[in-house]
C-alpha positions in Angstrom: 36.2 39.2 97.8 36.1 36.5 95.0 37.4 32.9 95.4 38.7 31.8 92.3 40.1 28.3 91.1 41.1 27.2 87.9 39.8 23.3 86.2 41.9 21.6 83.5 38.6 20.0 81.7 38.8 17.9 78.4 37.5 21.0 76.4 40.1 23.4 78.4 40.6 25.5 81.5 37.9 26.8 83.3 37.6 29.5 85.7 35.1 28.8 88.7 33.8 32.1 91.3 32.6 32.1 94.5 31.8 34.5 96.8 30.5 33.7 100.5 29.9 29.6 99.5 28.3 30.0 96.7 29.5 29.4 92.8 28.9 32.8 90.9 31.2 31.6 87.8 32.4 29.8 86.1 33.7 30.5 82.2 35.8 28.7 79.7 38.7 30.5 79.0 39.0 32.9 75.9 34.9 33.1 76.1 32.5 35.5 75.1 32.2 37.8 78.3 34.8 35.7 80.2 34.5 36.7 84.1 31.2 38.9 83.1 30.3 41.7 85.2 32.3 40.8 88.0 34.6 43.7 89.2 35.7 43.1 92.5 39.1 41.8 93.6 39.7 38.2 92.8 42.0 35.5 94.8 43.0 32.4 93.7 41.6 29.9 96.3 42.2 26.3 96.0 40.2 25.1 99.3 37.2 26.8 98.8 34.5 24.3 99.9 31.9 25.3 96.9 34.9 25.1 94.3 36.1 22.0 95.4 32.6 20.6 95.0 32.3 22.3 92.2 35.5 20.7 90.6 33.8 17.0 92.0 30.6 17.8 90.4 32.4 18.6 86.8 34.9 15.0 87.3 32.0 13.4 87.6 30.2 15.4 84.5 33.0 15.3 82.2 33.3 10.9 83.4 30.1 10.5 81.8 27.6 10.9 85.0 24.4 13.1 85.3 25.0 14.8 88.8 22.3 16.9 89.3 22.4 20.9 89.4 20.9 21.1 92.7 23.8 19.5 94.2 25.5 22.6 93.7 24.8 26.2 96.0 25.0 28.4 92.3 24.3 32.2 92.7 24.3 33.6 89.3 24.6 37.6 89.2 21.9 39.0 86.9 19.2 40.9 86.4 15.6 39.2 87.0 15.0 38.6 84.0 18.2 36.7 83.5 17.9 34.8 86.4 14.8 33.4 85.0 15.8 32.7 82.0 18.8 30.3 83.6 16.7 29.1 86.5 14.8 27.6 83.3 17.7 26.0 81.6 18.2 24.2 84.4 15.2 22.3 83.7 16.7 21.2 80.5 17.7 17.5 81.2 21.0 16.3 80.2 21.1 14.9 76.5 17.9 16.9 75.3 18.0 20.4 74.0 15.5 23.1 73.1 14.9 26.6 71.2 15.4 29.9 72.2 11.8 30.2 70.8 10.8 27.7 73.5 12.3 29.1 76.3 10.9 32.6 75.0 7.1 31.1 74.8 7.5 29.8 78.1 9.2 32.3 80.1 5.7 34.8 78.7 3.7 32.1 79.6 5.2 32.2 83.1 5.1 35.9 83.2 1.2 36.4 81.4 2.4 38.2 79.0 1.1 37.9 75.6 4.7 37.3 73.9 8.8 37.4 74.3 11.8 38.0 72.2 13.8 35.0 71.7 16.7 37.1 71.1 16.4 38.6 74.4 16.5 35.1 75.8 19.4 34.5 73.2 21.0 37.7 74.7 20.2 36.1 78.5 21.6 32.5 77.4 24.6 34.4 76.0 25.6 35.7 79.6 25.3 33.0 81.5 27.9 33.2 84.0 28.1 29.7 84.8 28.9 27.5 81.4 27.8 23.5 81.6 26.6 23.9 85.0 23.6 25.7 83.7 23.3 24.1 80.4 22.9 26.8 78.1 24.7 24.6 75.7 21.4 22.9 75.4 19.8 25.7 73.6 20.0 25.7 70.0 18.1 27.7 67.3 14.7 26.9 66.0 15.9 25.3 62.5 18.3 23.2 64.4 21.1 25.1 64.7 24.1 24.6 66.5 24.6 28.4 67.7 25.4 31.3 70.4 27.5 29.4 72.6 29.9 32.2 74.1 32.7 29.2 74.7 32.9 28.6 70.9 30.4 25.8 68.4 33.4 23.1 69.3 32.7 23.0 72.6 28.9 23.0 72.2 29.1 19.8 70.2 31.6 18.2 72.1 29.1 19.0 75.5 26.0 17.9 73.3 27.8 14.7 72.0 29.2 13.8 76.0 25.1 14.1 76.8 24.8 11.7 73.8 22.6 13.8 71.8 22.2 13.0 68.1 24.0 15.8 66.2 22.8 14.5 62.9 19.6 16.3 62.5 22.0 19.9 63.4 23.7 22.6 61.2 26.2 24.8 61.9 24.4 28.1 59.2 28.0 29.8 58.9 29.5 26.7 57.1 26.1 25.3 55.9 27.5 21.8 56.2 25.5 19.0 58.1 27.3 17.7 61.1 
């Protein structure tokens, strides 16, 4: 069984997951692959230890505070590849942001291989299945590019800008307009 509890946030409702204490989700609503994989039954739960937390953890966050990751017990579902690729955006600290080429020479560093795709990393960072927890909305692209962020570019900026990162050095390529 999932646990499932809905968040009123300043950039809309969430949904946050659990199953057996742990947080497995948690998605913006209307997202890019809102609820991912996840095909078991779902309850709404609103005393779920971990989501409680969870919701304390995201007051605090969306107040202007840095609570760290590891306060949380997260379980994302992926594949092992995935997994890494999130265990390493959680090494991105608040208010600074890297590239999907980055993460890419990194994560073949880590695994001694010779190269990696950024656009599978893109594809990993894409299916994160817990947004602003694990900051994938710290990745951007290697020109400075505010993209793939499954919960929509508004909500990236308005995360990057509550980290107070300088947005004035990125570009949104669809419009071409400097922020």
């Amino acid at each position: 069984m999932i646990y499932t509890r809905n968040y009123g946030s300043p950039i809309g409702n969430l949904l946050l997951a659990e199953s057996e204490g742990q947080l497995i989700g948690l998605w913006l609503q209307g997202q890019k692959y809102y609820k991912g994989s996840l095909r078991e039954e779902m309850q709404d739960r609103e005393d779920s230890e971990i989501l409680c937390q969870t919701g304390r953890w995201l007051d605090r966050y969306f107040a202007g505070e840095q609570p760290l990751i590891s306060e949380l017990n997260l379980a994302p579902r992926g594949s092992q590849f995935r997994r890494e690729v999130w265990k390493r955006l959680c090494e991105i600290p608040s208010g600074e942001v890297t590239t999907y080429g980055m993460i890419a020479r990194e994560l073949a560093k880590r695994f001694g291989v010779s190269r990696m795709s950024a656009q599978a990393v893109g594809g990993a960072v894409a299916h994160n299945p817990i947004s602003i927890i694990i900051p994938c909305h710290r990745v951007v692209g290697t020109q400075g590019s505010l993209t793939g962020y499954a919960g929509g570019i508004d909500k990236k900026i308005w995360l990057l800008q509550q980290e107070g990162v300088d947005l004035r050095h990125f570009y949104i390529p669809k419009k071409g307009t400097a922020l």
